[in-house]
N, C-alpha and C positions, 0 to 999 in steps of 0.2 A: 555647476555653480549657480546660484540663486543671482536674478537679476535685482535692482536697485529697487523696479518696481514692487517684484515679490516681496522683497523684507520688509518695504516701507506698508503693503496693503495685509503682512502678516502682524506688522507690530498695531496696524488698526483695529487689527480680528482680534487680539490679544485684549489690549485697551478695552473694547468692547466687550468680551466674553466674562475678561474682570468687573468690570462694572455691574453686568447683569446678574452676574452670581455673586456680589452683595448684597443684591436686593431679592435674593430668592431662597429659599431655605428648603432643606429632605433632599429627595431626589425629583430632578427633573429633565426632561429634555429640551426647555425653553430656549439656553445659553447654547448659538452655536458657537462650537471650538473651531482651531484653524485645521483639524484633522478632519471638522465633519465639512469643511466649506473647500479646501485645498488639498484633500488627501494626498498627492500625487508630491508636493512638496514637505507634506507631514511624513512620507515615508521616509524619502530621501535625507530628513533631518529627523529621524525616529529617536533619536539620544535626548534631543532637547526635551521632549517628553515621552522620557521613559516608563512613564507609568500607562503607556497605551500598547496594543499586541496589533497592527493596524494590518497586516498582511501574515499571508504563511510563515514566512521563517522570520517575522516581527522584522526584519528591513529585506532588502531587497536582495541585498547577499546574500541571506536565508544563512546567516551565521549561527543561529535560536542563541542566542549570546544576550542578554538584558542586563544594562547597568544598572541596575534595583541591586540593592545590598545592605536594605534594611534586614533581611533576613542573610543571613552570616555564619560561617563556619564558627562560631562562639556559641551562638542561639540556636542552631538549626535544631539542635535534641529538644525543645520546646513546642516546637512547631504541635499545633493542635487541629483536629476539625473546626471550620469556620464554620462552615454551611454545605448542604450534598441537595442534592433533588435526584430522583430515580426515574431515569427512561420509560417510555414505552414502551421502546425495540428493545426487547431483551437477547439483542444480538452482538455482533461485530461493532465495537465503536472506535473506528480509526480516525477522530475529527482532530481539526487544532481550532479550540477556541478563537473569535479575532476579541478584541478589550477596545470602545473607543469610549472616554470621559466616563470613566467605571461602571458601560453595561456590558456584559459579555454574552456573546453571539456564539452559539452553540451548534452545530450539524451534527445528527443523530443517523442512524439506520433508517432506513425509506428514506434517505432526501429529507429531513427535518425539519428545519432550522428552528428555537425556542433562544429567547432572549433574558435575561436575569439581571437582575441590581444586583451588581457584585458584591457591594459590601455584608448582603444578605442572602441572598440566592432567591431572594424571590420571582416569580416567574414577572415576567413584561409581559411577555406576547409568547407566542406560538403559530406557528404555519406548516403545514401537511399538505405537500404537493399530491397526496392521492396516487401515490408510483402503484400501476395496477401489482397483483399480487401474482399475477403471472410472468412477469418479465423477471422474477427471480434467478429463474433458473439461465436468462439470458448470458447471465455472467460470469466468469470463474472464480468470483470467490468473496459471496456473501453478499448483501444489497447493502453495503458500505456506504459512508461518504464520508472522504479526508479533509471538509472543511467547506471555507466558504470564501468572499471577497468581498471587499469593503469600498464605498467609493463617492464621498462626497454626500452621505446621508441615504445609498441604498445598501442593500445586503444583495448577495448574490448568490444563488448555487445552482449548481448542476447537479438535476435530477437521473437517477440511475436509470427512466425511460427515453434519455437525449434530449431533455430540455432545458433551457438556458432560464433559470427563474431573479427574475430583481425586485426585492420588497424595501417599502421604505423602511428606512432601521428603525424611527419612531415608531410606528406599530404596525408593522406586520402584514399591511397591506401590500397585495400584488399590484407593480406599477408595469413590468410589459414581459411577457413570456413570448418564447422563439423555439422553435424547433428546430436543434443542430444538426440536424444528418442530412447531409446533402445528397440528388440522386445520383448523382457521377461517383460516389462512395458503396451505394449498396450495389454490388458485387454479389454473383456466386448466389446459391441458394440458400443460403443462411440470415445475412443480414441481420445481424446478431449486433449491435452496438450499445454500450452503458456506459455511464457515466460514472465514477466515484472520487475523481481527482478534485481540487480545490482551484478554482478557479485564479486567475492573478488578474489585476486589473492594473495596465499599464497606460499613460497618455489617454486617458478616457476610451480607452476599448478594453470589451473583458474579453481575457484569453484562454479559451477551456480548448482541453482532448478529451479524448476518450477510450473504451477497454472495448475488447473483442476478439482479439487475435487469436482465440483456440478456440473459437464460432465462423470464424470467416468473415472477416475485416479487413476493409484499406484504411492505414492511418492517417490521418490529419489531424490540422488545428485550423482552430476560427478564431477568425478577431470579430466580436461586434460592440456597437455603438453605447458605451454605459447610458446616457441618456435615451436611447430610443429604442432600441435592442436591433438596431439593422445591422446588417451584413457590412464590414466591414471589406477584408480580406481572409483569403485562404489560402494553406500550405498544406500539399500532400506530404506525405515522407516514403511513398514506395511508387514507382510507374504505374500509369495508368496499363493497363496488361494489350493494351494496341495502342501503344506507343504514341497517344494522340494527347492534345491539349486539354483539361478540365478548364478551363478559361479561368485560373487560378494562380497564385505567385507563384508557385515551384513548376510552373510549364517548363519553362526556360533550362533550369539543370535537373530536372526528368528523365525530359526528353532528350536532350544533349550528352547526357553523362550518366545520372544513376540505370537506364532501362538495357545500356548495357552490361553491367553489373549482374545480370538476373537472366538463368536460361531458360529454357522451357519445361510447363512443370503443372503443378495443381496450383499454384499461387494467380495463375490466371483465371482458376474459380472462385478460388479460396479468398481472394483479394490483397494476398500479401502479407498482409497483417504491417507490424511498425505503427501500432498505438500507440499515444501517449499520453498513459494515463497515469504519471503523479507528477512526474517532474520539468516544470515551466518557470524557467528564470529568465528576471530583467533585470540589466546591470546599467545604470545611468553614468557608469563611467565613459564605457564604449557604445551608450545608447544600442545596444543589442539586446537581442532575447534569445537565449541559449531552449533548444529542445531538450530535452531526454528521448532517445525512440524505443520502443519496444522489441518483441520478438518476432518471429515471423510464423506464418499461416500458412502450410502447417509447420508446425517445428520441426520434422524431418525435412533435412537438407534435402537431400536424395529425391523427396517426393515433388518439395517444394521449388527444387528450381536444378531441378535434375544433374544435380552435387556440381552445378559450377556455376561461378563467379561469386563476389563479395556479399551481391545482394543490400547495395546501400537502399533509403538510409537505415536497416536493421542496425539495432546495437551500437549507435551513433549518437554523438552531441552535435543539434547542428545551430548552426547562429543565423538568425536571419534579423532583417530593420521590422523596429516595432510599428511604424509608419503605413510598409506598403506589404511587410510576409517577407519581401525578397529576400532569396537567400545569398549568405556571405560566405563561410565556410562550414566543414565539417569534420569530424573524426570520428573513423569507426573504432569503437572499439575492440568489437567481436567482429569480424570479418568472417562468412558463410557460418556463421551462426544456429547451431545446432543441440542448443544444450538448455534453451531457454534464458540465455543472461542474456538480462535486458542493460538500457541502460538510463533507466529513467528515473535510476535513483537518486535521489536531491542533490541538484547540483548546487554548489556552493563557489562564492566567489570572496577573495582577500588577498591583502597584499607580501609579501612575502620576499624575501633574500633567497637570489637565487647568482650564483656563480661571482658575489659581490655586489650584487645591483638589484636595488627594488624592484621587483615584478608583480603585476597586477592577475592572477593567474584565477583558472579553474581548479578546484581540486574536485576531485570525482572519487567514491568507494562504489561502482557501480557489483552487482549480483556475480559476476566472473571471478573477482578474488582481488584483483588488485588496484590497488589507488595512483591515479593519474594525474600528473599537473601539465595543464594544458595554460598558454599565453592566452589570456580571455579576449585580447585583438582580433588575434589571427589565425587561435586553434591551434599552433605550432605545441608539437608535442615534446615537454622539456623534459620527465622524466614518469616511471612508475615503477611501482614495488611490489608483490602482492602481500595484503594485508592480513591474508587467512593462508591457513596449506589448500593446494589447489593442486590436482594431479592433472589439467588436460590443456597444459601449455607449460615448456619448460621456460618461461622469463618472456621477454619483451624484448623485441628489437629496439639498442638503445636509442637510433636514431631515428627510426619513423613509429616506435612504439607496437608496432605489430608483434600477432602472439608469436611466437614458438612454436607449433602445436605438437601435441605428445599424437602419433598418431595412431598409437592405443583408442585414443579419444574420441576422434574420427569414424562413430559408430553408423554413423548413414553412408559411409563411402568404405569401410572394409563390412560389414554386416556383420557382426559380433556384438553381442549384449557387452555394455561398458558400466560400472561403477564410478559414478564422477563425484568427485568433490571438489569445488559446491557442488551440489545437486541443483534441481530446478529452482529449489527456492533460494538460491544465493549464499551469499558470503554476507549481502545487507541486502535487506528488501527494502520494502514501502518507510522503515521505522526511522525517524528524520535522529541524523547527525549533528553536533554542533561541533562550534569552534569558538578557543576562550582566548582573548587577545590577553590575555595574565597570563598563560602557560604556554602558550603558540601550539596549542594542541588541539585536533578534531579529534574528537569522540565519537567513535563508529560503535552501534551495537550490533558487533558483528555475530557470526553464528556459524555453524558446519551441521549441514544436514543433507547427506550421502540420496543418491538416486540413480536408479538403475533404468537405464536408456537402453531398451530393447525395440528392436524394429517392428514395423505392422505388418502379420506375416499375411503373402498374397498381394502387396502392393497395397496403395493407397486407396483406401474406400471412406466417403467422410457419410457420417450419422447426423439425421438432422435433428436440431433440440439436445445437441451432445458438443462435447470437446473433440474435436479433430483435430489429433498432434500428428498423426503420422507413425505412435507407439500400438506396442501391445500392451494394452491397457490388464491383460491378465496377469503378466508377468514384471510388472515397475513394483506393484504393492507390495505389503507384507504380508504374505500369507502366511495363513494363524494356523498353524498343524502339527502333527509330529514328526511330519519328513523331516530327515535327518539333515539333511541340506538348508531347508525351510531354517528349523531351531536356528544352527549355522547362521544363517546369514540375517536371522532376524539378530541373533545376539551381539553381529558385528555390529550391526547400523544402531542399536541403541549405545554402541561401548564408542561409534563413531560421533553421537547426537553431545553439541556442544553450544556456547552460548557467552559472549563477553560482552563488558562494554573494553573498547579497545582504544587507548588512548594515543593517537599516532603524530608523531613527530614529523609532520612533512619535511622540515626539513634535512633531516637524516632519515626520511622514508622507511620509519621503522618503530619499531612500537617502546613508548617510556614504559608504561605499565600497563598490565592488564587486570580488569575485575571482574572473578570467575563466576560466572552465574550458573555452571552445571547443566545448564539448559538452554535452548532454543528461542528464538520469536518473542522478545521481551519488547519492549515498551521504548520510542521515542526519548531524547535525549533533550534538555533543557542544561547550558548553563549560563552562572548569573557572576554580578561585579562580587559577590558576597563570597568566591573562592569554592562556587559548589556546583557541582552535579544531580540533576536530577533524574530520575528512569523509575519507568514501573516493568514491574517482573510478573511472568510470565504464570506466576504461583500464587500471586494477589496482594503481594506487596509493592508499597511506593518507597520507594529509598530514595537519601540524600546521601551523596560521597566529595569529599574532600575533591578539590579536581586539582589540585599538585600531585596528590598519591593514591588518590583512589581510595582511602580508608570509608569504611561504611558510619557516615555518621547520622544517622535517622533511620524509624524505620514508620511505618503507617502500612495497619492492614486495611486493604481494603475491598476485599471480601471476592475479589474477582480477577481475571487477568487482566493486566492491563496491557495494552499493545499501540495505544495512543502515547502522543508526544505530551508533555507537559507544557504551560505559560505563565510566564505573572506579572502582575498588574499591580495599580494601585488604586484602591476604593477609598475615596476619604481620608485621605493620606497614610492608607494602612497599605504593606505589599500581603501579596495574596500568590500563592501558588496552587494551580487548577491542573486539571486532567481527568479525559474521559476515563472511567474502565468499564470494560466488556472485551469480553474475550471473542473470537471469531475470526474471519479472514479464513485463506485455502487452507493453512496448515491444521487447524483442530477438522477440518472438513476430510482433507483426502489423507491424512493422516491421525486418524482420532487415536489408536494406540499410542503413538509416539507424542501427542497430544497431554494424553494421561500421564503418561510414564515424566514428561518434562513439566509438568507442576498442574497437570489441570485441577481447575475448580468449578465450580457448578457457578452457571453466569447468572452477575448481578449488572446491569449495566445501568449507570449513572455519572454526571457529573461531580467530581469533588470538588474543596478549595479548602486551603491550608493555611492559617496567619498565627501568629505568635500568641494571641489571647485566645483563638478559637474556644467556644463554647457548646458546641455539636456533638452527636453521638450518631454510628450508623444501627440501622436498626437488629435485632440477633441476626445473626448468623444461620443459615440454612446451607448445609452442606450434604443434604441426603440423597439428593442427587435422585438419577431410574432405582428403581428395587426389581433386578432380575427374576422373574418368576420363572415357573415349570413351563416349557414351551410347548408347543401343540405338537398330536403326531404327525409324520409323514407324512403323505398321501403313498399309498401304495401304487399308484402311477408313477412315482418319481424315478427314475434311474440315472445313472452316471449317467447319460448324453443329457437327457435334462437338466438337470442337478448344472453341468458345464454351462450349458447355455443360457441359464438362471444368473452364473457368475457371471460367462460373460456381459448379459443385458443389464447386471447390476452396474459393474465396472464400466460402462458406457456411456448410462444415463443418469445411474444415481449414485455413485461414489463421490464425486464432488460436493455434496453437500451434505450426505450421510455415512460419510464416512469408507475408506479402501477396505477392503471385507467386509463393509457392513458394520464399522466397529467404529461410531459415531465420536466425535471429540467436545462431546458434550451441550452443542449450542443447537442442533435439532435433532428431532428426534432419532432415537438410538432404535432402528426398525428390527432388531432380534427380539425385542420388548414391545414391540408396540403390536398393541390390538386388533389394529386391521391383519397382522397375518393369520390371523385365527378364523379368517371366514374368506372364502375364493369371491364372492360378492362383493363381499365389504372392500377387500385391498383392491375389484378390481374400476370400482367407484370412486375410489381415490386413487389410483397413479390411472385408471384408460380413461374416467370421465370427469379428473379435475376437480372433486367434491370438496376440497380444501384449496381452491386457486387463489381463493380471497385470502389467505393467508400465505402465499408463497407458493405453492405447491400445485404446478402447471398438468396439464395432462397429457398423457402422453399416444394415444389410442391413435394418432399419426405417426408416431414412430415405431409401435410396435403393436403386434397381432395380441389378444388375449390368450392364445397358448403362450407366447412369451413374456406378457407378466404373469401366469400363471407360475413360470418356471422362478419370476425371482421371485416370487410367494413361499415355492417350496425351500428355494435357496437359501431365503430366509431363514427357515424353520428348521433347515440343518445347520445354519450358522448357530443359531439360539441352543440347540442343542449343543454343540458343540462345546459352545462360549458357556452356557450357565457356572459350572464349578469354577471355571477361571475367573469370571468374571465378578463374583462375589468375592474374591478372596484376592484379584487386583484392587478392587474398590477399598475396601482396605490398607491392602501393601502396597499402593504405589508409589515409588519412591524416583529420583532422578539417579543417574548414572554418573559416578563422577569423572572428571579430564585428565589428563596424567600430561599433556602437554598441547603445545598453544599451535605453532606454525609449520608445525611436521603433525597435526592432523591427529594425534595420540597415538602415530603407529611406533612400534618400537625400533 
């Protein structure tokens, strides 16, 4: 509740911001508003001016809910280009615009930020933190960034090399840079941490995490100072691995409680892992701040904490005071945690009927399968469902919420390759949910994308400059051949590859409808007072849908995937609907066939915006994409043990970003095609001596001998052969698979 003072010192900002903007004309930044002088009470009262986007989920709930409803399920098939401008980063853009007094603040690939007059798109400013070209490979999945932070007239982001950046939002100048990785965190020989989460900025401290956990990571968060960028407070989320104090807020239930949870294992190199990197809520109802935690370092149970105990706080929401870090409660939701479901997916907070009586609760769709409603007090676990089919938990204990486990599933403590679904990338990843206080419905863009969890055979050995899961990196892909088993089981996992916006009824924990997208890893959810749904798909379209029934009413191509949320604003009393596209993230990366086969298109990445009068065109179309040529010979050196260990060092080092076999998802280069395998010099210049670092592309001549990029040279060059016919004549016929049913998985 706003004090007497607040209202009366907010109706003076008002008073004044009206005045000053009758005596000024175009655009300016002269008139401060009460959003750029009070943000922290602008969020909290985000309705009263709806036409501003001031945080991630536009309030604090992270509802993405907007009472804008100038544009309308009436008008929506109207909707026109406003204005677009075209990226740099012709990469992954997972940003969510912020909107304050119609300028929109944009985060791009490399840590970004560019700012624009919304009503036009014309550029403000622009700022390039300069993220070396080598920390690319530091992360698993793309040099992303999901946004930024807003606060009182700075801009905020977290740079993907760990640094905490604040510019003033009028132009773009750096006002104080910090470097967040603290040394009681680097752990182990990797030290491996990035950044790509969007910061939140609560009570004048900005709140960022961070990514790492398949490099060798301990999770935390920081709070520092928005005015000066000092060290506020710090919260770990896994044990210090000798059981001692970081002189940080989570000593206290660490030490006490989560470090027996965890037994002896590689996690004491590895550092645990439990990043968290997207999802940080603040809810000013119960002055809390809810974590998301991630997965653990390595992902084999077995290796990581020698298959016993829970291993808090893995796959946990935990609440701690935004004030000092301390912590309140927690719930896990994956307890020993082996599959990779995280739980950091956007946690959402609203009020809801529950057993006759208002409840102020969490709902959670975290990557596991099923959706949770937690009391946002106390974390008291009042029900959940799963939201997708999910084979590696038969239900939830109704009372403490605990899985089931199918112990099929249990692929690190019986040693049997398993088929899970979800797979690693979830039931809902990174791609923000909404919730429409018109239909009482969250809108999950949910998905089923199958993965085969095979052990590391020989025990755990971790690769530096590599993902160390604790798998056999040979045996998860999809290998491209005619093994008869191979076909088999490739054809299950594409007949398995599925993709909705899921429209769930928490309170009968169950789905009113769904909208089939045929495919995977779609686009962010937006909806608005105007009875709609927004998402962009995975194929390079932006849709609008009815959000009572889901009917598809809009469509806008927009030449790329989109895998970014949508927002909208108001510029000069006009509403405006935005959204990045660019296609990227892990999935076109370690899945590039599956990739193609679910709607890929040759990446164009830019921001758009969409108003009723738009006047904009985007420019042709180029869809031409690699052109396969004749690949080079052999080397007569090669033989099957080469050839092997070609795959293997490809699948070690370089499938995360080029793709499982080698079979790129379009956003770098596709190396069966690419020039440097045509010369042992040339390739070995570019992956031992880093000859393209300044663009991404690190060196590797520490991690491996030049006999062994020799062999993925040659590996190459049988892959290319291999791939030429097919690959021409997929480029062509790709098509998606379609679903024959929803929550049983499409099995018969």
């Amino acid at each position: 509740m706003k004090s007497n003072t607040s209202r009366r010192s907010r109706a003076k900002l008002l008073l004044l911001s009206g005045c000053l903007a009758a005596v000024t004309t175009g655009f300016s930044f002269a008139s401060p508003s009460f959003a750029q002088t009070d943000t922290g009470e602008a969020i909290v009262h985000a309705d009263d001016h709806a036409g501003d986007w001031l945080t991630y989920g536009r309030t604090y709930s992270e509802q993405r809910f907007s009472p804008l409803n100038q544009i309308n399920t009436s008008n929506v098939g109207n909707l026109k280009l406003a204005w677009h401008y075209d990226f740099d980063t012709n990469r992954g853009q997972e940003g969510t615009p912020l909107v304050v007094d119609g300028v929109v603040y944009a985060s791009t690939n490399w840590s970004k930020i560019k700012a624009f007059d919304g009503a036009t798109g014309k550029l403000l400013w622009a700022y390039d933190p300069k993220v070396p070209g080598n920390i690319a490979d530091k992360g698993c999945c793309d040099t992303v960034s999901r946004g930024i932070g807003y606060w009182n007239g700075k801009v905020f982001i977290g740079t993907f090399d760990g640094r905490l950046i604040a510019l003033d939002a009028k132009t773009g100048k750096l006002v104080w840079s910090v470097y967040t990785i603290p040394k009681e965190a680097q752990l182990g020989h990797q030290r491996s941490y990035t950044i790509d989460i969007a910061p939140r900025v609560v009570k004048g401290r900005v709140i960022i995490g961070n990514g790492g956990s398949e490099f060798g990571a301990r999770g935390f968060v920081s709070a520092f100072d928005a005015e000066t960028g000092k060290l506020d407070w710090r919260f770990f989320t896994v044990p210090n691995p000798e059981n001692k104090p970081d002189g940080a807020a989570s000593d206290k239930i660490l030490t006490s409680k989560a470090y027996q949870t965890w037994g002896d294992g590689a996690w004491k190199q590895q550092g645990g892992g439990g990043t968290v990197w997207d999802s940080i809520n603040y809810d000013p109802v119960t002055d809390l701040i809810y974590l998301g935690v991630g997965n653990g370092s390595p992902w084999n149970y077995k290796f990581r904490s020698g298959g016993k105990g829970d291993n808090l706080f893995l796959g946990s929401i935990v609440a701690i005071k935004p004030d000092t870090g301390e912590y309140v409660w927690h719930f896990q939701e994956t307890p020993m945690d082996q599959w990779d479901y995280t739980s950091v997916q956007q946690i959402m907070t609203l009020d809801m009927p529950i057993n006759g009586e208002t409840r102020h609760v969490i709902v959670h769709a975290p990557k596991n399968g099923f959706f949770y409603i937690l009391d946002a007090k106390t974390g008291e676990f009042l029900s959940g469902k799963n939201y997708v089919y999910e084979n590696w938990a038969n239900g939830l204990d109704p009372k403490t919420g605990r899985p089931n486990y199918n112990p099929e599933a249990l692929w690190t403590l019986n040693g049997k390759p398993w088929y899970g679904i979800p797979g690693d990338l979830g039931g809902h990843n990174f791609a923000a949910m909404s919730y429409s206080p018109q239909t009482g419905y969250v809108y999950i863009p949910g998905q089923q994308v199958p993965f085969l969890y095979d052990q590391q055979k020989g025990g755990f050995k971790a690769h530096p400059d590599s993902w160390n899961l604790g798998l056999d990196m040979r045996t998860i892909g999809l290998l491209d051949d005619n093994t008869p088993e191979h076909v088999a089981a490739k054809k299950k996992f594409f007949s398995d590859l599925k993709g909705w916006i899921i429209a769930w009824d928490p309170k009968k924990q169950a789905p009113a409808f769904i909208v089939d997208h045929k495919g995977p890893w779609n686009g962010g959810i937006l909806t608005t007072a105007g009875g709609l749904i927004f998402q962009g798909l995975a194929n390079g379209e932006f849709h609008a849908y009815d959000a009572s029934t889901g009917k598809d009413l809009y469509t806008f191509p927009a030449q790329s995937a989109i895998i970014a949320p949508p927002v909208t604003y108001t510029a000069q009393g006009k509403q405006y609907v935005a959204v990045e596209v660019g296609w990227g993230g892990i999935y076109p990366f370690f899945l590039g066939g599956a990739a193609r086969t679910s709607g890929w298109t040759v990446n164009h990445s830019r921001i758009i915006a969409l108003s009723l009068d738009g006047k904009d065109s985007l420019p042709a179309q180029n869809d031409r994409g690699f052109v396969p040529v004749k690949p080079p010979e052999q080397s007569a050196k090669a033989n099957t043990e080469s050839l092997a260990d070609g795959y293997f060092q490809f699948q070690t080092y370089c499938a995360a970003c080029h793709g499982d076999n080698a079979i790129s998802g379009g956003v770098l280069p596709d190396l069966r095609w690419s020039g440097a395998i045509r010369g042992q010099d040339k390739f070995y210049n570019l992956v031992g001596r880093g000859a393209l670092t300044a663009y991404g592309m690190d060196r590797f001549d520490k991690s491996m001998n030049p006999e062994q990029i020799e062999h993925i040279r040659q590996f190459l060059i049988q892959r290319a052969g291999e791939s030429y016919d097919s690959e021409v004549k997929a480029r062509d016929n790709a098509q998606g698979v379609p679903t024959d049913s929803f929550l049983n998985g499409g099995q018969p």
